[in-house]
N, C-alpha and C positions, 0 to 999 in steps of 0.2 A: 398304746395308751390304754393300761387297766385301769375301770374306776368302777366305784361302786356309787349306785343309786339307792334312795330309800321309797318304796311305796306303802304309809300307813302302817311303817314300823319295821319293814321285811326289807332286807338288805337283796338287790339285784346285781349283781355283776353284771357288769357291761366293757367290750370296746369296742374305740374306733377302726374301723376294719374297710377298706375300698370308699371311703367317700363318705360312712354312714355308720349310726351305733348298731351293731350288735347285742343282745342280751341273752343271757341266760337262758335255756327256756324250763329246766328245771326250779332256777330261781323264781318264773315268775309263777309258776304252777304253785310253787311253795307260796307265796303271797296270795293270789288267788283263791286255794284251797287249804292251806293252813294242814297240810298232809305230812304226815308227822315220816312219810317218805315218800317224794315228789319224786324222784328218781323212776320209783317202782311205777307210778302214776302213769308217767311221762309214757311208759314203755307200755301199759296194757292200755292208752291211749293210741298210743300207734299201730297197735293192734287190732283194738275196736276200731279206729277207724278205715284200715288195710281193708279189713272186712267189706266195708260198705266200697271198696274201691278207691280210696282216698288214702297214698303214701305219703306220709307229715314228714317224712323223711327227706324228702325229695325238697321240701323249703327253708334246710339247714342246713349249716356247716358246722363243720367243726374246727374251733376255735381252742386256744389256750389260755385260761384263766386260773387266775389265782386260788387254786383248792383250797380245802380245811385245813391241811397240813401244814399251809402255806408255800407247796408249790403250785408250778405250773404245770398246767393237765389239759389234756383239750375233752373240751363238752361241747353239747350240743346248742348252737346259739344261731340265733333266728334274726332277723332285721325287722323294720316296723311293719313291714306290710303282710310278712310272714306271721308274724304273733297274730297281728288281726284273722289269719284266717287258725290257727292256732286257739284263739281266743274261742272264736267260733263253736268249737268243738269240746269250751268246758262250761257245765253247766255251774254258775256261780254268780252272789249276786252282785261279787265285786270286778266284774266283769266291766260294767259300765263307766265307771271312775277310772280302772285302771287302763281303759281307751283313752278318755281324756290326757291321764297322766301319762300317758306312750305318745300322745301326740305332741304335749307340751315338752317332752327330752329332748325330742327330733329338732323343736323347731328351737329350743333355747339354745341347742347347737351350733346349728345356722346362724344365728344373730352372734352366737361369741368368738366363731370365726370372722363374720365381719365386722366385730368390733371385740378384741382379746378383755377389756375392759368390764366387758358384763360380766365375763367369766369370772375375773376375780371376785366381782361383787358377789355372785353366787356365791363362791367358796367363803366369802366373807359372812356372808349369812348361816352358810351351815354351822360354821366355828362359833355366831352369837347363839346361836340357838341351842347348843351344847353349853352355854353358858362359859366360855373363853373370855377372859380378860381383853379390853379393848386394844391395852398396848401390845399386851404378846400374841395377839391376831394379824397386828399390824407386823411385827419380826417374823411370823409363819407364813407370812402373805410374800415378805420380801425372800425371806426362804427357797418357797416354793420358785418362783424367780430366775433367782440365781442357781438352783438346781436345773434348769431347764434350760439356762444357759450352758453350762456344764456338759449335761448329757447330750446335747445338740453338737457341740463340739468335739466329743467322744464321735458320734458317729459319725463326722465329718474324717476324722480319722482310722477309719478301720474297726472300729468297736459297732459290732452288733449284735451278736449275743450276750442274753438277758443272764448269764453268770458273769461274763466278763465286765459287764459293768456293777457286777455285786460285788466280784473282786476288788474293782477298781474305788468302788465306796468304802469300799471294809481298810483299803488301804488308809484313805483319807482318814477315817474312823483311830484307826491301830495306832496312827501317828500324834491325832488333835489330842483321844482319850484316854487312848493306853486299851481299846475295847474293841473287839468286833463289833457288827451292828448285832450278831445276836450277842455278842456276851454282854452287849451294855442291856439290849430289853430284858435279859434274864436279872441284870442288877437292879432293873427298875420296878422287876416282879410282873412284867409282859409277858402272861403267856400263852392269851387267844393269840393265832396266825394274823387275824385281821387289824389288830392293833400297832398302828403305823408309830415307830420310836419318835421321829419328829412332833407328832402330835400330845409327847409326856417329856417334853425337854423345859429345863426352864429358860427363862429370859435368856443367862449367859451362855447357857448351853445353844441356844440358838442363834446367839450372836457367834460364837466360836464357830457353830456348824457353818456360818452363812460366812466367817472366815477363811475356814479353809479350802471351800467348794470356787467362793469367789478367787483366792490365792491359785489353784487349780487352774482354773480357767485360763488368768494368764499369762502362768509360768507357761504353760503346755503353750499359748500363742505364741510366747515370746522362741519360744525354743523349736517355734514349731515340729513341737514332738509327734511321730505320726506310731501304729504300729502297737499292740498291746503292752510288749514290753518297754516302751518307752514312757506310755502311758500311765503305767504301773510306776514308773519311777516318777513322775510331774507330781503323780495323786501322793505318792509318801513326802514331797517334797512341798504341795500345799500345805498337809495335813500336819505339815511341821510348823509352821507360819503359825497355826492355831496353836499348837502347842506350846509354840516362844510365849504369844501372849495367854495364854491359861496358866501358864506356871510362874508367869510376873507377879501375873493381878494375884493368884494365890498366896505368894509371896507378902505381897503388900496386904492381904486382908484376913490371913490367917487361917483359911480356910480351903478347903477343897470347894469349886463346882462343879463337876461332876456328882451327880447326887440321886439319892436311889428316888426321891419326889416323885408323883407320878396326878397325872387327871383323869385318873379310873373314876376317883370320886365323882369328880361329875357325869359322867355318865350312868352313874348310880343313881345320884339324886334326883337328875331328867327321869331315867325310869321310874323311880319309884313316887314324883309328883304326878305322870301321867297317869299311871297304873289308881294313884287316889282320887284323881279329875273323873 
């Protein structure tokens, strides 16, 4: 589970790793000091601190997270009690705040495992605060969902590597839109890594999407399909289901939906209100 956090503007990477989040610890270095390269930081920290007898090394693993490139790469990422002593050793005065907000990750965790419900509502918050429409929050939320349904079922079945289920979306993808997932973010004009395609879909596109993920799920139950290459066939054969109904409704309204539309704008305009506040 990658996700990304926000502290005071600066995006963290994080995952859940043994029981517990993980994060970055170049990312938080980069939030804390605004080090125009945290990387380098990171290392003549570990050093200065080697020095005095204290290996920072020794309270991290390394984990795989989603790079700039948009692959996966393993960095150096720490757990909560780690960073705190991590924290310890950088002089900053957003040091204090960003304790707080390492303790409130941990615990909003905890509570949305015992209860999945908060979680949403989180994720519901972030999408209003980005300025997202009510209704198409409410289609991103059921989305989110039924993807989760989906992917859970994938690994019930022999799917565990993190290409094989990009294959297996791209299938669903190639079928519903005629698109990879990257050829459709390049049609949308997506071309930070970080920019999730579901997050610039419109209404029907996300109805379709939520189509052929749900059709997916359960052709592959009904047939219980096991095995990549079987898989590989369920996902072309959802992702058809989407396409029956996108090329009706097209039919009937004259129109392509598939569309190059996108919500870059609002995230323009959140920045450029904050940046006047």
């Amino acid at each position: 589970m990658n996700k990304l956090s926000v502290f005071e503007g600066k995006n963290v990477r994080r995952i859940w790793h043994k029981d517990e989040w993980y994060f970055s610890v170049v990312d938080v270095i980069e939030a804390l000091t605004d080090s125009s390269n945290p990387r380098n930081y990171w290392n003549m920290l570990k050093a200065r601190e080697a020095e005095q007898g204290v290996e920072l090394y020794t309270v991290c693993v390394q984990l795989k997270l989603t790079a700039e490139d948009g692959k996966l790469r393993e960095t150096d990422c720490a757990n909560t009690e780690a960073l705190f002593r991590i924290i310890q050793s950088i002089s900053s005065p957003k040091a204090e705040p960003f304790k707080l907000w390492l303790a409130k990750t941990g615990y909003e965790r905890i509570q949305e495992i015992e209860n999945p419900e908060l979680g949403q509502n989180r994720i519901k918050q972030y999408y209003e605060l980005k300025g997202y429409p009510k209704d198409w929050i409410d289609k991103r939320l059921r989305g989110i969902a039924i993807r989760q349904e989906l992917t859970d079922e994938w690994k019930k079945r022999e799917v565990t590597q993190e290409k094989d289920f990009a294959i297996l979306t791209n299938e669903i993808s190639k079928a519903a839109f005629g698109k990879t997932i990257e050829e459709y973010r390049q049609f949308k004009g997506l071309a930070k890594p970080n920019q999730n395609l579901r997050d610039h879909m419109n209404d029907w596109e996300l109805i379709l999407n939520v189509i052929g993920e749900k059709a997916t799920t359960d052709i592959t139950i009904a047939k219980d399909a096991k095995g990549f290459p079987e898989l590989k066939h369920t996902a072309k054969e959802g992702g058809d289901i989407a396409k029956n109904t996108r090329t009706e409704l097209e039919q009937k309204i004259g129109k392509s939906i598939v569309s190059k539309e996108n919500y870059v704008h609002l995230i323009e305009e959140k920045r450029k209100k904050k940046s006047i506040s």
